[in-house]
Each structure stands twice: as structure tokens, then as C-alpha cells.
N, C-alpha and C positions, 0 to 999 in steps of 0.2 A: 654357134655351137660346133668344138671340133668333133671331128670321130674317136667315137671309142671303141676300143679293143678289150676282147675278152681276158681276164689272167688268169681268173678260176672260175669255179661255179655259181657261184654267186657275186665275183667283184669282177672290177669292170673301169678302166683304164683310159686318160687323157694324157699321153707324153708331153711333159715339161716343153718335147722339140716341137708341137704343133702352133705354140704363142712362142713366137719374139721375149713378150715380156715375164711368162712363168717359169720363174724359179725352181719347182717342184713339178710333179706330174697330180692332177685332179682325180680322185678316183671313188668312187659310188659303189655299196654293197645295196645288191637288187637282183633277182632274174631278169627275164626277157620281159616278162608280161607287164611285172612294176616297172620295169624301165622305161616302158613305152607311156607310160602315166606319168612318170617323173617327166618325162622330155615334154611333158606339152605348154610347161611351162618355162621359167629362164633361170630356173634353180641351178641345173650345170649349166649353165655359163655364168650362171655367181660365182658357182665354184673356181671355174678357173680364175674368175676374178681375182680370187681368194688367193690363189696359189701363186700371185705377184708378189704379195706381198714381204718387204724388205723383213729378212730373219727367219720367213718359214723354215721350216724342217721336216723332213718326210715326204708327205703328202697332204694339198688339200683334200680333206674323207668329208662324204656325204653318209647319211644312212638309209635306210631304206623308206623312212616316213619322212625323207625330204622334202621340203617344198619353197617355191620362193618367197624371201624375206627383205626385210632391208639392209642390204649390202652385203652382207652374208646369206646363205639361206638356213632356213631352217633347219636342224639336221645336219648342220656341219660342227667338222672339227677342223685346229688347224691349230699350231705347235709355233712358234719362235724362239729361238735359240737365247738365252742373255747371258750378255746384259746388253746385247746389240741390237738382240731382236723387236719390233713394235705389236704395240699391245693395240686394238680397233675394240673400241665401245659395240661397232655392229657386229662382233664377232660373240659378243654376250648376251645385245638384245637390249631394248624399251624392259622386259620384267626382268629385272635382275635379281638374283635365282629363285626365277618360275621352278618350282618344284613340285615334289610329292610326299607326302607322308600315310602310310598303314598301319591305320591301329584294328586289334583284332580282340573280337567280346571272349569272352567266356561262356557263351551260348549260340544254341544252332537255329537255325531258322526256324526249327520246326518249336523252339521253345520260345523262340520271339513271338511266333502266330500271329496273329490277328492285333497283336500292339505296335507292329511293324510302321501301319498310317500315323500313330503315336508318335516314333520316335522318329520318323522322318517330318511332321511335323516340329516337333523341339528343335531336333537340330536346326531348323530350318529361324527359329523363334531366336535361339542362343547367334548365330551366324550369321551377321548381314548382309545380305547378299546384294549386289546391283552399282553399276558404274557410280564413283565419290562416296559411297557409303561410308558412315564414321559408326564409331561404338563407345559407346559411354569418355568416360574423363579424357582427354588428351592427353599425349605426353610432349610436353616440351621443355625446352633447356635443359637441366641438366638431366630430366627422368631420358628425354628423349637421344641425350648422349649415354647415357649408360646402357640402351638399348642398341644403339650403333655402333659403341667399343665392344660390348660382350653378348650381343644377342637376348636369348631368353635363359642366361642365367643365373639372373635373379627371381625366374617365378616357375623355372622347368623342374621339374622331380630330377633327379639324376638320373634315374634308369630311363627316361624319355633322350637325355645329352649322351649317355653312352650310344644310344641306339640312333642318333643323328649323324651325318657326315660332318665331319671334321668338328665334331662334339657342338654344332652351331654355331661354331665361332670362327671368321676367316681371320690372322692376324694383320696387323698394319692397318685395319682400319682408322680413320682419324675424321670425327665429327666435323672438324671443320675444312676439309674438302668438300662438304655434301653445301647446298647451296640457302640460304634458307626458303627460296620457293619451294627446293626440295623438302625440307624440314616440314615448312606447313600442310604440304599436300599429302603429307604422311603422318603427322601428327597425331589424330584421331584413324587413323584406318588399321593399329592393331586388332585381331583379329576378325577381320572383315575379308569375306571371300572375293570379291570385284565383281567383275562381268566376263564375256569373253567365253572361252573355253573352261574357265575356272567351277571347279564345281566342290562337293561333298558328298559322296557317293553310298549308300548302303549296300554291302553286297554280301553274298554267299561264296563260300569255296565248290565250285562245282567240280573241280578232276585237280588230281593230285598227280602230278606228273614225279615227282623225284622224293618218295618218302621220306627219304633220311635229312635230307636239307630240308624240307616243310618242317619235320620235328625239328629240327636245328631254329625253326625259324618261328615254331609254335602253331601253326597253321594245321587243320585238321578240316577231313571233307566235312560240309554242311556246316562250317561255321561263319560265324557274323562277323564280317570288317570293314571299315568305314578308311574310303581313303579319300585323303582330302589334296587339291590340288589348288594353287593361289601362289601369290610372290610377294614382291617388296611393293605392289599396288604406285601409288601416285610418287612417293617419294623414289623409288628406282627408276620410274620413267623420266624423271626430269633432271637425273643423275646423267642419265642415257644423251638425254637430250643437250643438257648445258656441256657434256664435254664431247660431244661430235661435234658442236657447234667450235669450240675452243680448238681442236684438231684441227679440224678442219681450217683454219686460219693461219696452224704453225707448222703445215706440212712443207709446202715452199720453204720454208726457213731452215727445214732439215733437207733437203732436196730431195724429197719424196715427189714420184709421180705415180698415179694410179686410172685403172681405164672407169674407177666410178668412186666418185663424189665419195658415196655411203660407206663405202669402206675408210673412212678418216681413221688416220691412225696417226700415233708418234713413238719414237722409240720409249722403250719402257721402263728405260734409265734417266729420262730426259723429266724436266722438269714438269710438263704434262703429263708423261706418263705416269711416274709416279701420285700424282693429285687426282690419275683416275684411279687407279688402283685401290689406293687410299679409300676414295668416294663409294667404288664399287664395294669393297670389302666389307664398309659400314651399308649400304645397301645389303648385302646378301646379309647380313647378320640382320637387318629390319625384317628382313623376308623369315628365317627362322624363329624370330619369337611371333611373329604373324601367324606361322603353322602351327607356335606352342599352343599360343593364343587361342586359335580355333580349335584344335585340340583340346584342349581343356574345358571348351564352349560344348561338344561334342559329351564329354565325359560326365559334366553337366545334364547335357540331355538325357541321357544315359539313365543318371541319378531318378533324375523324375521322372522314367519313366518304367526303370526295370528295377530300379531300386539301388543303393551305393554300394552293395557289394558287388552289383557286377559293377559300377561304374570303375572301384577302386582294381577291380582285377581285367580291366581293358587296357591290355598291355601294349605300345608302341612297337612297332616290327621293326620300322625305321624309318629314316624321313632323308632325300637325297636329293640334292640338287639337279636341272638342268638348263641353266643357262647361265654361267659362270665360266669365270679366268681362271686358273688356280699354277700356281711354280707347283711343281713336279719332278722328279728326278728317271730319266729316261736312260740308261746304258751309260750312267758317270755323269750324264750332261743335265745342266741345269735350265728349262723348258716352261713357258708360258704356256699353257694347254688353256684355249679357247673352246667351252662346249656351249653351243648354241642349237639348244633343242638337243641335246644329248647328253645321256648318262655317263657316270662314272661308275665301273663295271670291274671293280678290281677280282683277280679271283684269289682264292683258298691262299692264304701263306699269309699273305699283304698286312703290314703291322697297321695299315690304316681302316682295317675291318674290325668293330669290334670283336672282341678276345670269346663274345658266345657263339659269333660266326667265324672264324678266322679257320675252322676246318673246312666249312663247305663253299665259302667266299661271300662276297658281299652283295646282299640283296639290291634288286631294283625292280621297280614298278612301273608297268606300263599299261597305262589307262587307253580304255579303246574308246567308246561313248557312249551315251548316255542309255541305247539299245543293244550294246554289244558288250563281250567281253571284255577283261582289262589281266594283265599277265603280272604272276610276280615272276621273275628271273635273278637268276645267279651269275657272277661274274667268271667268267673261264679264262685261261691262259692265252687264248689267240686276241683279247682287248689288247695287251700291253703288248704283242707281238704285233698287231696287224692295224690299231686305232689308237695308241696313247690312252688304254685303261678304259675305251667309250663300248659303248653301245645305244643303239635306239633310244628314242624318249616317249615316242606313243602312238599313235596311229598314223597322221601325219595328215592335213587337207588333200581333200580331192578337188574340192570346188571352193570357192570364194563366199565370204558371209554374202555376199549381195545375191547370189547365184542359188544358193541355198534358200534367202528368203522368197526366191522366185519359184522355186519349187513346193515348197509346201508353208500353210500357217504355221503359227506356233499353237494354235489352241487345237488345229486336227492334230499336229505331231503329240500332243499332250493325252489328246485322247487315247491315238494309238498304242501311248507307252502303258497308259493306265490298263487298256484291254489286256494288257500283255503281263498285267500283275507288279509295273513297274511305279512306286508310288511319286508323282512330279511335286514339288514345288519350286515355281520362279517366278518373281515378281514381274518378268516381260517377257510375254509372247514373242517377240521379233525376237530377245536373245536367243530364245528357243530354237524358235526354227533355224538361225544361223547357227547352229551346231546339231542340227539331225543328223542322224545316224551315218545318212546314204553320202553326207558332206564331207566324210571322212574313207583314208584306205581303207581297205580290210588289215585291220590288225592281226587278226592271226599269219598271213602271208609275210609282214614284218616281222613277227615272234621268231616264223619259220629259217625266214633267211638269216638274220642274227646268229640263230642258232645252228646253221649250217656254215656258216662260218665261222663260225670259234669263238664269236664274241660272249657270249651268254649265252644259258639255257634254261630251259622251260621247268620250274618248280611246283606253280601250282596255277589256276582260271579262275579268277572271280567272277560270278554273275553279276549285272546290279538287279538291287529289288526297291531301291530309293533313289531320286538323286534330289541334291538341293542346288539351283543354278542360279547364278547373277543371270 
């Protein structure tokens, strides 16, 4: 790891001169105290890895709930110029767009009361939770292509497509990029939460930080919203997987050198690249009617248990991706933006915000876990100044699922939460415990620095009072 130098208050500096082979300079938003957590791992020196790569632009960006990943780390951004520049699968990630979605009731906790076990129950009934979980009919062949061309536009309301990122639909995706392992493994896993970090969370608005954007956004103290977090499940991992395997083979042949394997890439004009693109595109659109999907599972719940008026007036906040490629348009030039474990953060103006947000900018969600907080935030003018439109994605690990299960069970973590008024279910204890609470940053310190650097700020705090977890 080279040295870093300070440039401002919170960002924090690896000159392109200290590697021979980086292109760009590395550079990490954090203080002193998270920095010192960041480093204990090899997350910046992924980064610099990163900032080899043929086509970057700017900088490789860390965010403050970085952590090491496969060949990227978590938490990073990083840009390539085209039609020169190279596109790397690990700069996306195994869930290809692991996202979020916030839907918010029409009722406040204190009206929920005591049906609260109820409906984190249901949800939990509607939502399958747990590694390879399937849910009713499969879709295959053609059901399963028309979900990979256009998402969940054949079963999303409209006012849920207004209030998604890029209306749930990436274009150029093409069904037959995806592999059919890929196909199968995904076939059956619409609406189905996974394992992992992925959750369905019940929660409360506990503090209202910026009233005018919460009104913008529907959001009022004491009420009920359920945000749900999941991705493209089996079929975007083996998306992931068959074309770093296939990169990796045709790097040589473009004369690419890299100081690791995992960073496989190819140019993005090149006949791989394009076929990932492709593949990943129709991946990310599995991943959106997946959120419909449980959403709807959610609303459902809802139904039976508060009745379908609230069900039909549980309105969608929005649902945004964080682990996706997306072309971009940066000061004229036209840009491959890589966010791996990182939001897209547009603010106020951005014709890509919905037209009911497009004065206060565009919403994103950051989930803390499963005993702490979780943040909505707004998109600010220092993203597209300082990150290519990003910020933060959530808390970020402090420790390793294995390191975690060494520290506590999952049935005392279960209990604690319950002491604590937080209602649990999850089909396994070990998942549990590999995501306590204590296994993760302090998300508020994340919130913090984000929001001292210009990237986003602070809108409103959800409690949880439920969670449902794989």
C-alpha cells in the first residue's frame, strides 16, 4: 500500500506517480479514524489496482464503507473513457445490481401497534428467503427473455417504473448473451430475497433531517417503510462468473497486463466487451423485476394484514441500483461508470431524476443493519464534481462473515434483537450471526463523511422494528 496524502477533509490521495503502472491517482473519501479501519485490509491496494486500468479517467474512488472485494473493492468507482476504454465484470460484482428499494405505508408505527409480529411475519410467508430459494412457476424461454429485455415491465404499476432508476430497464440488453446456466439458476428466483446481507427490513422514520425533500419524497416522522435489498440472485452470479472466466483468456490477445488476475477486463468495444454488457444489462433488468417482484410480495403482506387500502396506497420512494456499469455523459465525454457497492447520487436539475424529485435531487438508501440505523439521502452537486454522480452504498464490513460467526450465535443475536423490540425472522441462524450488527462500520460516520464532502445529504433515519433475512 503506497502513501496517502491528505487533499481535504475528508478525501485523501494516492498519486498516479507512486505505481510505475497507475494511470490515475487512487483516492478514498473517509477521516482519520475510518481510514485506519479501511487500511487493515487490502481494499486500497485494490484500488490502486484499479487505477491501472487501460481507459480510466479521473480517479480510482473508494467510499467510505469500502471494503476488500474481488478484484475491485467494494465501494469503488472507476470511469473509462470510450469506445477505448475496458469494461471488468469485477468492477460490477458476483450480484449484478444488488440494489435497494423504499416503499413507505400510509401508517405510523404507533397505528401498526401490536400487528407489527403480523406483518413481519407475512412478509416473511410472501418472500423466500435463504441461499437457491425458488417461488412458485418459473420463467423460462420466452417468459424468461422478456424479463431480461425489459425488466418488470410487464407486471410493475407505473408509478413504481417512474420511481426506479433508469425506469428498470438498462438498454442493449440481449437474452442471448446470458448463458443458459445463467438462465436456469435464475429461473425460478423471481422474487426471492437470497442469503447474505440481503434482507426486508420494517422500519420507522425516526428524525427528519431536511423537511422539504422528505415532503418531496413522501416521508413523514413515525411512519412505516419497508426497504427491501436483493439483486439478480443465481442468474447475475454466473453472468459474473462465465465472462471473467472468458476475459480473462482474451486479455493477452488485446495486450493487456494487470498486477491481478481479478480485475479481467476487455475493451468495451471489443467483441467480449460488448457480450458482457449485453449479458450484464439483461442481468440488471432480472435484478429489477426481482425488487418488483418482492415488492409486490410486500404489498401483499400488507393486504392481509392491515387491510388493501393501505396495501394499494404503499407508495414506492424508489428503487436504485448499486452494483452496475452504466455509459454516462461526464463534461462532453462519453464514460463507462463502474459502481461496485456504490450509489448513483444525481442531484437537483438531473433529467435522469424523476420529474416529482428533479427539484430536491435524487433519492438514495443507505441501509445500516439489522440493529442500527439505515439513511435516506439526496444527491448533491459535489457527486458529479468529485465521484461521477456516486456516493456510498451502506455501511460497509468491518469483519468477515467467518469472524462474525466467531463472535456471537445467531439465536443469542436473535434474541437480543427481539429484547430490543426488533421483530426477527430467518430461516438460519449462522446467516444471522454473519451479519450482526457489530460486523459492520458505524453507518452514521459514513452518512457523516459523504455528507461533508458534497456527495449527498442527510434527508431522513429509518429505525428497523422488523427484519426478514436469508
Amino acid at each position: 500500500m503506497s502513501e496517502l496524502r491528505q487533499l481535504g477533509e475528508v478525501l485523501w490521495e494516492v498519486p498516479a506517480a507512486a505505481r510505475a503502472d497507475m494511470r490515475v491517482p487512487a483516492r478514498v473519501f473517509a477521516d482519520a479514524e475510518l481510514l485506519a479501519t479501511i487500511e487493515r485490509d487490502a481494499s486500497l491496494e485494490q484500488l490502486e489496482n484499479v487505477a491501472t486500468l487501460p481507459g480510466i479517467v479521473g480517479a480510482a474512488l473508494a467510499m467510505p464503507d469500502v471494503h476488500q472485494g474481488y478484484g475491485f473493492p467494494v465501494g469503488g468507482v472507476a470511469a473509462t473513457a470510450l469506445p477505448d476504454g475496458v469494461v471488468s465484470p469485477g468492477g460490477v460484482g458476483y450480484d449484478i445490481n444488488c440494489g435497494v428499494r423504499l416503499l413507505a405505508l400510509p401508517t405510523t408505527e404507533a397505528e401498526l401497534g401490536k400487528r407489527r409480529e403480523a406483518l413481519v411475519h407475512e412478509i416473511s410467508r410472501s418472500v423466500p428467503a435463504g441461499a437457491g430459494k425458488t417461488k412458485g412457476r418459473a420463467r423460462r424461454g420466452r417468459e424468461l427473455d422478456e424479463v431480461l429485455l425489459n425488466g418488470p415491465r410487464d407486471f410493475a404499476r407505473d408509478e413504481d417504473l417512474e420511481r426506479t432508476e433508469s425506469r428498470g430497464r438498462l438498454p442493449g440488453a440481449d437474452p442471448d448473451a446470458v448463458s443458459e446456466r445463467a438462465r436456469e439458476r435464475g429461473a425460478g428466483q423471481l422474487g426471492t430475497m437470497g442469503s447474505g446481507n440481503h434482507f426486508v427490513e420494517l422500519q420507522r422514520v425516526e428524525r427528519i433531517f431536511d423537511e422539504a425533500t422528505a415532503d418531496a419524497y413522501g416521508l413523514a416522522r413515525d411512519q412505516v417503510t419497508v426497504l427491501i435489498h436483493s439483486g439478480s440472485r443465481g442468474l447475475g452470479h454466473q453472468v459474473c462468473t462465465d465472462y471473467v472466466k472468458r476475459m480473462d483468456s482474451a486479455m493477452r490477445r488485446y495486450g493487456i497486463e494487470l498486477p491481478d488476475r481479478q480485475l479481467a477486463c476487455a475493451p468495451a468495444d471489443s467483441p467480449e466487451g460488448r457480450s458482457y454488457l449485453e449479458a450484464m444489462a439483461a442481468a440488471a433488468n432480472f435484478a429489477w423485476a426481482n425488487r418488483q417482484a418482492i415488492a409486490d410480495g410486500v404489498r401483499s403482506a400488507v393486504a392481509r394484514v392491515l387491510g388493501q387500502g393501505t396495501a394499494d396506497g404503499t407508495r414506492q420512494v424508489y428503487d436504485v441500483a448499486h452494483n452496475v456499469a452504466k455509459v454516462e455523459q461526464y463534461d462532453g465525454q462519453e464514460l463507462l461508470v463502474h459502481r461496485k457497492g456504490a450509489t448513483r447520487a444525481f442531484p437537483a436539475g438531473s433529467s435522469e431524476i424523476p420529474a416529482a424529485y428533479r427539484d430536491v435531487g435524487q433519492p438514495v438508501f443507505i441501509p445500516g443493519s439489522m440493529g442500527t440505523s439505515s439513511f435516506v439521502l439526496a444527491g448533491e452537486p459535489g457527486a458529479l464534481e468529485l465521484a461521477f454522480g456516486s456516493t456510498c452504498h451502506g455501511a460497509g464490513r468491518r469483519l468477515s462473515r467467518t469472524a462474525a460467526r466467531k463472535e456471537i450465535h445467531g439465536a443469542d443475536l436473535r434474541r437480543q434483537l427481539e429484547e430490543r423490540g426488533i421483530v426477527v425472522r430467518s430461516p438460519s441462524n449462522k446467516g444471522l450471526a454473519e451479519e450482526a450488527p457489530f460486523a459492520y462500520k458505524d453507518v452514521e460516520r459514513v452518512v457523516e463523511i459523504v455528507e461533508r464532502a458534497g456527495l449527498s445529504r442527510r434527508v431522513a433515519q429509518l429505525t428497523p422494528i422488523g427484519v426478514v433475512k436469508g
